[in-house]
C-alpha positions as CSV (number, residue, x, y, z in Angstrom):
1,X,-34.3,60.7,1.6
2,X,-35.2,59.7,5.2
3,X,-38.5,59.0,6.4
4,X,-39.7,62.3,7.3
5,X,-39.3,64.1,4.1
6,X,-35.3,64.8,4.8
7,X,-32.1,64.7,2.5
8,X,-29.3,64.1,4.2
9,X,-30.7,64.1,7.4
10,X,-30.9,67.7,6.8
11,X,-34.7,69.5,7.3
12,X,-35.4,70.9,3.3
13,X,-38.3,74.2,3.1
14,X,-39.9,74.5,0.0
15,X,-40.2,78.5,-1.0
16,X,-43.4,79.8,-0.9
17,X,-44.6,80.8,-4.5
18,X,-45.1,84.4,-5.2
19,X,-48.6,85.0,-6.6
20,X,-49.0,86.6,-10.0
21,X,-47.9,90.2,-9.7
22,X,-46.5,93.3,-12.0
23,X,-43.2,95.3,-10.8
24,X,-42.9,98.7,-12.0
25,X,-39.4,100.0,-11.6
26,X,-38.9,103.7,-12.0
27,X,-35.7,104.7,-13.4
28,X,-35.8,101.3,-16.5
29,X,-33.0,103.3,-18.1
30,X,-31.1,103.7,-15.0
31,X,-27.9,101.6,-13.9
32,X,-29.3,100.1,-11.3
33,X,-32.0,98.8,-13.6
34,X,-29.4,97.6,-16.1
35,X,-26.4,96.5,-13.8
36,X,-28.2,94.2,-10.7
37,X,-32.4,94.3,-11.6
38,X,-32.8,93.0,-14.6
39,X,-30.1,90.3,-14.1
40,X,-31.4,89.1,-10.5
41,X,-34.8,89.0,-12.4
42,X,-33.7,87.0,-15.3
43,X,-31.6,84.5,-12.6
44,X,-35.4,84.3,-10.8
45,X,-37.0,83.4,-14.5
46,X,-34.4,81.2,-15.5
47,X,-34.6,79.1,-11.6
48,X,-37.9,78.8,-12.2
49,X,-38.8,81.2,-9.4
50,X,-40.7,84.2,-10.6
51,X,-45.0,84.1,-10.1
52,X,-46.7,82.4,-13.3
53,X,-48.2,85.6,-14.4
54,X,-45.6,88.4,-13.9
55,X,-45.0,91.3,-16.1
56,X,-42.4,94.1,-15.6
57,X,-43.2,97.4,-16.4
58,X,-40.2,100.2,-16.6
59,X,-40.8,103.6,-16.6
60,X,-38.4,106.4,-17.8
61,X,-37.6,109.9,-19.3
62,X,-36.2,108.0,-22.4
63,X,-38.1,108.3,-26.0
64,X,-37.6,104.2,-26.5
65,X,-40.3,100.8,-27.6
66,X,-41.0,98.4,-25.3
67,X,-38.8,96.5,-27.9
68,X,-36.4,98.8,-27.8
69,X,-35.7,98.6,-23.9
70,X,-36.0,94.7,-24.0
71,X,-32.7,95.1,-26.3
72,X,-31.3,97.2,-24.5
73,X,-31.3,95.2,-21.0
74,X,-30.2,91.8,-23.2
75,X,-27.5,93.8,-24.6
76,X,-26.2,94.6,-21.1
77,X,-26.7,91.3,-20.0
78,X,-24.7,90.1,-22.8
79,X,-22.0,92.2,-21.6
80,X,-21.7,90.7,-18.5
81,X,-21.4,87.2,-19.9
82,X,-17.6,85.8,-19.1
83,X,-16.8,89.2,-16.8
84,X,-16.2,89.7,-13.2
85,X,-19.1,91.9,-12.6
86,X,-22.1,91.6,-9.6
87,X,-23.9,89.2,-12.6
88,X,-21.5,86.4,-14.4
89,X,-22.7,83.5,-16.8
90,X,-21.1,81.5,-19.2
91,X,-24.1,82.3,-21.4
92,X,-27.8,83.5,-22.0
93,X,-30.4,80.8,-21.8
94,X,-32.8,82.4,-24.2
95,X,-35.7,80.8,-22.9
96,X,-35.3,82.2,-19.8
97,X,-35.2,85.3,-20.9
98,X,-37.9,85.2,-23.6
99,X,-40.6,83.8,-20.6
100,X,-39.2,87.3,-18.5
101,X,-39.4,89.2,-21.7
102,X,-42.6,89.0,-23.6
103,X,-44.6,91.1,-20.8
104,X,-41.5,93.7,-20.5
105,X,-43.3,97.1,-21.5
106,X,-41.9,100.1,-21.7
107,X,-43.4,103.5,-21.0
108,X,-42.0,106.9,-21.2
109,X,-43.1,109.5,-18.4
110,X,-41.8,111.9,-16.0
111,X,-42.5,110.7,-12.5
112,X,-43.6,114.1,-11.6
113,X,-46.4,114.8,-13.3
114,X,-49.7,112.9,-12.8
115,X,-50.5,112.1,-16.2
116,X,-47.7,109.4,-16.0
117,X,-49.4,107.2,-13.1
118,X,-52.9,107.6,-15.0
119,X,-50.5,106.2,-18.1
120,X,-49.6,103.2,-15.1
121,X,-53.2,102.5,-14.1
122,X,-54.3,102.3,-17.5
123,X,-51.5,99.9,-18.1
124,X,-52.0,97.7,-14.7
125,X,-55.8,97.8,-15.8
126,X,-55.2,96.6,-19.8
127,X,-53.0,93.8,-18.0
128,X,-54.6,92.9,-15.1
129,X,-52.5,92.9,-12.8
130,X,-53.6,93.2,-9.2
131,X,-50.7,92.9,-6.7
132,X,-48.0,95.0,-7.9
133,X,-44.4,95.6,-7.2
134,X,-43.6,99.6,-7.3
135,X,-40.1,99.8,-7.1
136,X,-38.2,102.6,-6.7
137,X,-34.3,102.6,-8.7
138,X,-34.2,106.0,-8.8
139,X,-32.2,109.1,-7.1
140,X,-33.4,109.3,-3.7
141,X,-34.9,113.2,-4.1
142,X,-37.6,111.4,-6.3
143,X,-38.8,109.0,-3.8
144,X,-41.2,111.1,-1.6
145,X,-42.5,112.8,-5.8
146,X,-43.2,108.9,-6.5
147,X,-44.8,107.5,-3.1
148,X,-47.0,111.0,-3.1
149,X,-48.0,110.3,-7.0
150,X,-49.0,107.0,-6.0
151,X,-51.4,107.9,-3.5
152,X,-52.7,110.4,-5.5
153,X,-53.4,108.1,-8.1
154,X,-55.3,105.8,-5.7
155,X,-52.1,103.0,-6.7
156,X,-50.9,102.3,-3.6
157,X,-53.9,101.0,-2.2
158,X,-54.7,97.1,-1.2
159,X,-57.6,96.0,-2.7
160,X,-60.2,93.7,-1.2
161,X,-61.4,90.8,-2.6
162,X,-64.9,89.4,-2.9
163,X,-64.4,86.1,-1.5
164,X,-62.8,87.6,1.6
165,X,-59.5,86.0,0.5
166,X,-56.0,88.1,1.5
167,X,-56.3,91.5,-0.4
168,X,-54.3,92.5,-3.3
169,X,-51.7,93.8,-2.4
170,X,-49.7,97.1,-3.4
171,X,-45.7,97.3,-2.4
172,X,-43.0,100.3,-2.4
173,X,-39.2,99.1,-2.7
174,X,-37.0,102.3,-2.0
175,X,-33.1,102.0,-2.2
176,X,-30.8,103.7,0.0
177,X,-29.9,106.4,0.9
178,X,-32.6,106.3,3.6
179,X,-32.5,109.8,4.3
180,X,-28.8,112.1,4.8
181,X,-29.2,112.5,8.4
182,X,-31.5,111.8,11.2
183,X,-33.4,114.7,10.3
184,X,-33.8,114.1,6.9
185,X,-34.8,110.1,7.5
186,X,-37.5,110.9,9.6
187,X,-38.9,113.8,8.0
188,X,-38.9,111.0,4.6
189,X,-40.7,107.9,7.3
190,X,-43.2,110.4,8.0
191,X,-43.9,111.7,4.9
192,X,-44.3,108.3,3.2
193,X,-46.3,106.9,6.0
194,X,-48.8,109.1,5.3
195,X,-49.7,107.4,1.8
196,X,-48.1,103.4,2.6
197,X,-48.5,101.7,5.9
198,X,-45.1,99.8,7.5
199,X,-46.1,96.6,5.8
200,X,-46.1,98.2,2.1
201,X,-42.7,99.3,2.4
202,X,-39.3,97.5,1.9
203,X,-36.5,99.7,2.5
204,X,-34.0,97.3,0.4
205,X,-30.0,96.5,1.0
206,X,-28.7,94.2,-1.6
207,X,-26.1,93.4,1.5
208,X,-28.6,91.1,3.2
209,X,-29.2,89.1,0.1
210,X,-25.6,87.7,-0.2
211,X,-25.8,84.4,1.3
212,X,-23.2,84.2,4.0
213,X,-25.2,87.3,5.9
214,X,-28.6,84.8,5.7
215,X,-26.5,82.4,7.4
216,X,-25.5,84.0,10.7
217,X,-28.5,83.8,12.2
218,X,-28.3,79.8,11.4
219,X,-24.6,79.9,12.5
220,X,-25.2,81.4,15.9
221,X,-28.6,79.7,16.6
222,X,-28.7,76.3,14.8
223,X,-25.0,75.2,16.1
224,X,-25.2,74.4,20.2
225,X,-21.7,75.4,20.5
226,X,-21.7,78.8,19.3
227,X,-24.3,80.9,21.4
228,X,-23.2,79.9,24.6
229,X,-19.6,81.9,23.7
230,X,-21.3,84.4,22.1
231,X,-21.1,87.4,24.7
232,X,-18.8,89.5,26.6
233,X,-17.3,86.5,28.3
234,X,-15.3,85.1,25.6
235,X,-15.6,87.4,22.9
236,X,-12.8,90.3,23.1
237,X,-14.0,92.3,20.2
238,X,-15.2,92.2,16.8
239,X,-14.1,93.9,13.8
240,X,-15.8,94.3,10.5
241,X,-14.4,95.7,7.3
242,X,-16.1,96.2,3.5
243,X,-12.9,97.0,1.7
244,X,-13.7,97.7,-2.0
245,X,-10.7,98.3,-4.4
246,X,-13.2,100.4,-7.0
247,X,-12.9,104.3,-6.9
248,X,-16.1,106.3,-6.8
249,X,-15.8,105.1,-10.9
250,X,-17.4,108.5,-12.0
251,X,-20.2,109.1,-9.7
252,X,-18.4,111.9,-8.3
253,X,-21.8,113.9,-8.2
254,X,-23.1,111.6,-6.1
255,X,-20.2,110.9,-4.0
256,X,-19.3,114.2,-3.3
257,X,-22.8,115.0,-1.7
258,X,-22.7,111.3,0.3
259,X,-19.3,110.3,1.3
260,X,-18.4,106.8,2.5
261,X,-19.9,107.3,6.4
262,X,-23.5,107.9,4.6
263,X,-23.0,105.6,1.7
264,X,-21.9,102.8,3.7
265,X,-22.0,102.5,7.8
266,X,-25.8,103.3,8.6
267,X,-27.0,100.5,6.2
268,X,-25.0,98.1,5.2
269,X,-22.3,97.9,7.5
270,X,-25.0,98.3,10.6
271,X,-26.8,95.3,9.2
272,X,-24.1,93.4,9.7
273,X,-23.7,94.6,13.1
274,X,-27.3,93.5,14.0
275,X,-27.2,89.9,12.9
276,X,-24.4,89.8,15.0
277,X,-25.3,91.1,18.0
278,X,-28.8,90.6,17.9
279,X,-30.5,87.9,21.2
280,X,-32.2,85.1,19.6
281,X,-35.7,85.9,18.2
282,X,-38.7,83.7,19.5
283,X,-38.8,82.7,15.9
284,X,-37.6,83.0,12.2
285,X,-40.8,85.5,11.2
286,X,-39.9,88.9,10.4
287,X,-41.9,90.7,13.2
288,X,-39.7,88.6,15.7
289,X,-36.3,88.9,13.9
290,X,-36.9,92.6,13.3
291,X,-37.4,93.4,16.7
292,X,-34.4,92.2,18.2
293,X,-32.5,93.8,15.3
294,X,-34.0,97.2,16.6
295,X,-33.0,96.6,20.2
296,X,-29.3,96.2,19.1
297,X,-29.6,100.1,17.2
298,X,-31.5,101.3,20.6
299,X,-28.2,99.9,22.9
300,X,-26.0,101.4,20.8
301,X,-25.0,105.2,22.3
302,X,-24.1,107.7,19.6
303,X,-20.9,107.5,18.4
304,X,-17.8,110.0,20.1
305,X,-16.2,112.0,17.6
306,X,-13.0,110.6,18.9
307,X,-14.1,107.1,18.5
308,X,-14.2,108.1,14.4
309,X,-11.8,108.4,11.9
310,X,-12.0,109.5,8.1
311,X,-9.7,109.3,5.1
312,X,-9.4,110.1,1.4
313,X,-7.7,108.3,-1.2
314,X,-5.0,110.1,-2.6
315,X,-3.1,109.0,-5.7
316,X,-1.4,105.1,-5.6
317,X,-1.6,101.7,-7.1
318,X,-3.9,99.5,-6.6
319,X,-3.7,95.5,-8.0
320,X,-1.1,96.8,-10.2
321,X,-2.8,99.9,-11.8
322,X,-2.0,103.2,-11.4
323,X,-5.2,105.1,-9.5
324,X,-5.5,108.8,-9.4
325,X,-6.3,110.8,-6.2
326,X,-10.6,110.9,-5.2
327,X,-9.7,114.8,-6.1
328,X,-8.7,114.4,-9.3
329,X,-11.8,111.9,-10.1
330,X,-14.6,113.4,-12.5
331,X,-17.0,116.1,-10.4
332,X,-15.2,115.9,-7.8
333,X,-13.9,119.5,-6.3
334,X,-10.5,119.9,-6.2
335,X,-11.3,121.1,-2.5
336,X,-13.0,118.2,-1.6
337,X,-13.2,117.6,1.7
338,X,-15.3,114.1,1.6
339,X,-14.0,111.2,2.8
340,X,-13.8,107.5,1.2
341,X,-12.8,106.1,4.3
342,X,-14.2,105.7,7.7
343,X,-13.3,103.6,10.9
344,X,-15.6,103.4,14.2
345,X,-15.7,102.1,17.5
346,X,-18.8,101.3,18.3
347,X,-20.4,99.8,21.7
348,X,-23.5,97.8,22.5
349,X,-24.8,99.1,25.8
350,X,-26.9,95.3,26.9
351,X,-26.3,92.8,29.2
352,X,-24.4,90.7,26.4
353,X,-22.2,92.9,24.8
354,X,-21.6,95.9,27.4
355,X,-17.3,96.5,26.9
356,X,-16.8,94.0,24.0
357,X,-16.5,97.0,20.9
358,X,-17.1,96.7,17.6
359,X,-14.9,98.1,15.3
360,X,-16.1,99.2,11.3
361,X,-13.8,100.7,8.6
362,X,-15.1,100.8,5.1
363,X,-13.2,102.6,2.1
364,X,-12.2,102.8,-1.1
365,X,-9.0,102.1,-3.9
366,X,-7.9,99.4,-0.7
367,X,-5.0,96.9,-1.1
368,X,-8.0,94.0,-1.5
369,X,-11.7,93.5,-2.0
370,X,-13.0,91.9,1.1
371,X,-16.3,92.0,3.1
372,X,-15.5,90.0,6.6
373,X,-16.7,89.9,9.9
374,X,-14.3,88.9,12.3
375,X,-14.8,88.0,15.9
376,X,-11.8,87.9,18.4
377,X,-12.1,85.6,21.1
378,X,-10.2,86.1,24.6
379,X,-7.1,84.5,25.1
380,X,-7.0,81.4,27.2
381,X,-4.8,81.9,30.7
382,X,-0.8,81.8,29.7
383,X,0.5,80.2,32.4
384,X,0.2,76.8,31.0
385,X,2.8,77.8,28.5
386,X,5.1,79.9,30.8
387,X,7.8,78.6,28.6
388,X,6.1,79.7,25.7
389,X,6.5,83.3,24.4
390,X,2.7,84.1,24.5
391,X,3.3,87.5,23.4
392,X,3.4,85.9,20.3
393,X,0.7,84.1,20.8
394,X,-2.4,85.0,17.7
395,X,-6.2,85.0,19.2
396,X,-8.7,83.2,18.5
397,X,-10.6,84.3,15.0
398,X,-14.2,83.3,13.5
399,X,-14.3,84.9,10.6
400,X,-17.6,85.1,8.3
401,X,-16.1,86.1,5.0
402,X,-19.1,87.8,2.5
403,X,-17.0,88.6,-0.4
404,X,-15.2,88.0,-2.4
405,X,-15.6,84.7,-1.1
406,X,-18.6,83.3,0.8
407,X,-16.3,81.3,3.5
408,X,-16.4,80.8,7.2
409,X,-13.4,80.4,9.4
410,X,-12.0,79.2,12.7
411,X,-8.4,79.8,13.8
412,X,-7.1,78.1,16.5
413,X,-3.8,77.0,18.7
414,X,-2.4,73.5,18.2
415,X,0.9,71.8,18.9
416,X,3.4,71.5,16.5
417,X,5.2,68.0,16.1
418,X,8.1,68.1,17.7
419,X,9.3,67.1,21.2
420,X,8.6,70.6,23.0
421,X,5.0,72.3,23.5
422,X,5.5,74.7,20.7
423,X,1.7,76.1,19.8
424,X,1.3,76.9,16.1
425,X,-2.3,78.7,14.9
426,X,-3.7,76.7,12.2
427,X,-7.2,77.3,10.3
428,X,-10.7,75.2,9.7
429,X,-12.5,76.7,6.4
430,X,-16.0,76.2,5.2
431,X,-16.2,77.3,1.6
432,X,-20.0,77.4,0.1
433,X,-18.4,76.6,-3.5
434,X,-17.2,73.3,-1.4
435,X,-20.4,72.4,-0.8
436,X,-23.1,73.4,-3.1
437,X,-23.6,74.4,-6.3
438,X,-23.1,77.9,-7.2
439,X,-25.9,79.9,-8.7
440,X,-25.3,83.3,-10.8
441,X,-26.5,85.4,-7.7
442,X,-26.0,89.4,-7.7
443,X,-27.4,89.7,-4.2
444,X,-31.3,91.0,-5.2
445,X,-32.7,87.5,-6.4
446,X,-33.8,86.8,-2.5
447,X,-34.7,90.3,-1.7
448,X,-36.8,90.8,-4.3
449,X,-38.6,87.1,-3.9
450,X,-39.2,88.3,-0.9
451,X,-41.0,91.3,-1.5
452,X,-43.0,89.0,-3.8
453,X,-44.2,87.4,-0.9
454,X,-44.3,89.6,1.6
455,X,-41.4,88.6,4.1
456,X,-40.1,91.9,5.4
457,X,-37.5,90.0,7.6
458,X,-34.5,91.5,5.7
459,X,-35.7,94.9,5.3
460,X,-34.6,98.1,7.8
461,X,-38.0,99.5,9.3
462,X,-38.7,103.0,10.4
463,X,-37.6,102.9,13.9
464,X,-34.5,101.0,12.9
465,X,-33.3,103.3,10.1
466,X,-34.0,106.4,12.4
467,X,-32.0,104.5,14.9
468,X,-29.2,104.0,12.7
469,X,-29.0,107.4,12.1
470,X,-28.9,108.6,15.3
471,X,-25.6,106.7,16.2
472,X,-23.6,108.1,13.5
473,X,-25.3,112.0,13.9
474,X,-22.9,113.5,15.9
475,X,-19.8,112.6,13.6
476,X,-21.7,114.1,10.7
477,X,-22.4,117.0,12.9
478,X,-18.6,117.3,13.9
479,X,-17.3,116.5,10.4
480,X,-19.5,119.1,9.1
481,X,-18.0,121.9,10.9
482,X,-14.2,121.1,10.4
483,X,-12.3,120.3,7.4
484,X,-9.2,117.8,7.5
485,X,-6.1,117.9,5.7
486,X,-7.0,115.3,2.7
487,X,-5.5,113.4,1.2
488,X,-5.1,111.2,4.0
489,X,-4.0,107.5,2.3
490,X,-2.3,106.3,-1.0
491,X,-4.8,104.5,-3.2
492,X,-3.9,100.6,-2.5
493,X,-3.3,100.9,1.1
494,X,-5.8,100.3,3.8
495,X,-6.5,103.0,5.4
496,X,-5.4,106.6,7.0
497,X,-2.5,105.8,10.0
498,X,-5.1,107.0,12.1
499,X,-7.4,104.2,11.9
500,X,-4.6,102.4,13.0
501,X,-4.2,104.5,15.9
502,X,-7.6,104.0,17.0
503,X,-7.4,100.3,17.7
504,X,-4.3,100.3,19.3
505,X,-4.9,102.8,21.9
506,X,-7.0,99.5,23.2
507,X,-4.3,97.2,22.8
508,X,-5.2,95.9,19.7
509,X,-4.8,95.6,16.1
510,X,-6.9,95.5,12.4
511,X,-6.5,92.3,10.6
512,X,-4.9,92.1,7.4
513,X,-7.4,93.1,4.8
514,X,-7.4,90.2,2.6
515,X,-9.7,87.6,1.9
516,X,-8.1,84.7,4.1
517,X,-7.2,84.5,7.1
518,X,-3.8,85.4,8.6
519,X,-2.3,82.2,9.9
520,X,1.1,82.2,11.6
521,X,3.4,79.4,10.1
């Protein structure tokens, strides 16, 4: 360790310490609650990371114990031991778990009634608990029923203290969808914003928590030779794809009344547009960060209906197993009309990014699981290498890959031995697995840490999310109105021929989807 408190050389931040809290999740029998909650909670107990006096509180429709539920979610996280799900472990450490589990309580209510949140007060009260966590994991037609309740209840105040200390404090964690339309996500702002102020709420994307999105702000801004080429100058576009290889794996009830353009672009995909494109923030703190994510949503025009494609998986193989057409999926109409695939062109209307587009495609049943950001440089003037066939020469990539593998990427020209100039692209890769440990990690532990402590920094606001919609209302509008000839694309391919279409009217073409890069050898 060097002299001023470094290892390394490197600058090390302690995390703040939450202070002692409750969370109350509504929906404790739900999926979410058993498949990403309860697991980014345990991985918080078991690092040490939780407050010293926490206590989780689930409440449900289900007729179970407290001991009962406790069961229930170790079972699950049992299951997961050994498998390739969001949480993996070679084991249980059961002392982790019993220090999250002996203040697990379970209560059975219906979160439209009041007599469930004076069942909650009387509970908060018996434990006291002051600062609590409400947290909403539960189908987003509940969430106005719950905020309402709250208020009602007198729950979702901040309390003041005697000493004059920092109140305690009262927090609302809602999960997507934010809304189904710009209509509907402000009518939902305003309606919660009559009970919670700004501050209280924490409009969650487990996208942000994955640990190569936290580090493009510290790519671009801690790394001199980065920002300086990151603008229309040098950059010639910028693709970004979240290719899953899943179906809707029976949520047809929900997926029918989404679709992958609401399920997908306005939130997580968009989130990923504003660390990218965002100007440097006078500082790390959430107001400042938040701010400049906003101005990248106000730049953005609404999207063209011709500058929008959709898809839907029809029968095919995918990773060698036989998939069935999104049609013939449980719930799902045999007249369907809802598509699992979208591509975008999208512009950024600012003095940094005005003709550089950014192109999105998301989908389903793809050849390959990959989440990737990938940014095309320009080409460097040819006519060093007039003997060369530069038609064949590849661009210039960074690519930021999320998942499957958190990796960064730089793809550039070099000469090939040999006694002429014959350029060959070759690769640089930064793995994370290379260079730190790797921690069981499901993509909530941070966000919900942060709620803990307040930091709002990767949380949509109001103004964003209304934005957000905005962009994308006149494809739903369009879309709405006309129905296309589905199925468009055989399950394990990537994408409708149409997506294809719309890149190379600019000259261009989509990447591979795969999770390395395409190097030419």
């Amino acid at each position: 360790m060097t002299e001023d408190g470094c290892r390394d050389g490197m600058p090390r931040q302690a995390r703040k310490r939450p202070d002692p809290c409750a969370m109350v999740i509504f929906g404790a029998e739900g999926d979410l609650t058993h498949r990403l909650l309860t697991p980014a909670l345990y991985n918080l107990a078991r690092t040490n990371s939780l407050p010293e006096e926490f206590a989780l509180i689930g409440v449900s429709r289900g007729d179970l114990s407290s001991q009962q539920w406790r069961e229930n979610l170790h079972a699950t996280l049992e299951r997961f031991v050994g498998s390739r799900a969001e949480f993996s472990a070679a084991g249980i450490d059961e002392r982790a778990w019993a220090k999250l589990s002996e203040k697990m309580i379970y209560l059975k209510g219906d979160v439209t009634r009041a007599e469930t949140y004076e069942q909650l007060t009387s509970e908060l009260e018996r434990l006291e608990a002051r600062n609590v966590v409400f947290y909403l994991a539960v189908a987003d037609r509940f969430f106005e029923t719950i905020i309402e309740e709250l208020g009602a209840a007198g729950l979702a105040r901040d309390h003041p203290r005697a000493d004059g200390a920092p109140p305690y404090w009262r927090r609302v964690v809602i999960e997507k969808p934010f809304g189904h339309d710009l209509a509907s996500a402000q009518l939902l702002n305003e309606r919660i914003l009559r009970v919670l102020r700004e501050e209280q709420i924490f409009r969650i994307d487990h996208f942000l928590g994955k640990e190569t999105v936290q580090s493009i702000m510290a790519l671009r801004f801690a790394n001199g030779f980065f920002e300086p080429i990151w603008n229309r100058d040098r950059i010639d576009h910028i693709q970004i794809t979240v290719a899953e290889t899943v179906g809707v794996e029976g949520r047809g009830n929900f997926y029918e009344a989404t679709g992958a353009l609401r399920d997908m672009v306005p939130n997580h995909v968009f989130s990923l547009v504003s660390m990218i494109a965002m100007e440097p923030p006078v500082g790390f703190d959430a107001m400042s960060i938040r701010a400049k994510k906003a101005e990248v949503f106000m730049a953005m025009p609404p999207v063209r209906l011709e500058d929008a494609v959709r898809g839907q998986y029809g029968a095919g193989v995918v990773l060698n197993q036989q998939k069935r057409a999104y049609r013939d999926e449980p719930r799902v109409s045999q007249t369907s009309n809802v598509e699992t695939y979208v591509a975008m062109r999208l512009e950024i209307d600012n003095w940094r990014w005005a003709g550089v587009p950014f192109y999105i495609r998301t989908g389903k049943h793809m050849s390959q699981r990959s989440t990737e950001v990938a940014i095309c440089f320009k080409q460097a003037p040819a006519a060093t290498f007039q003997h060369t066939p530069v038609e064949c020469l590849t661009p210039n990539w960074l690519v930021l890959g999320i998942a499957p593998k958190e990796a960064i990427s730089l793809q550039f020209d070099v000469k090939r031995p040999g006694a002429v100039v014959d350029l060959a692209a070759v690769r640089m890769d930064f793995r994370y697995e290379d260079w730190f440990p790797k921690e069981p990690n499901v993509g909530y532990e941070t966000l919900i840490s942060d709620v803990m402590i307040g930091d709002q920094t990767l949380f949509m606001r109001a103004d964003m999310v209304e934005e957000a919609w905005r962009v994308v209302q006149p494809v739903l509008d369009a879309w709405r109105s006309t129905r296309p000839d589905f199925p468009d694309y055989p399950s394990g391919r990537d994408g409708p021929a149409a997506a294809d279409a719309l890149l190379k009217r600019d000259g261009r073409r989509w990447r591979a989807v795969a999770p390395q890069l395409e190097v030419a050898r």
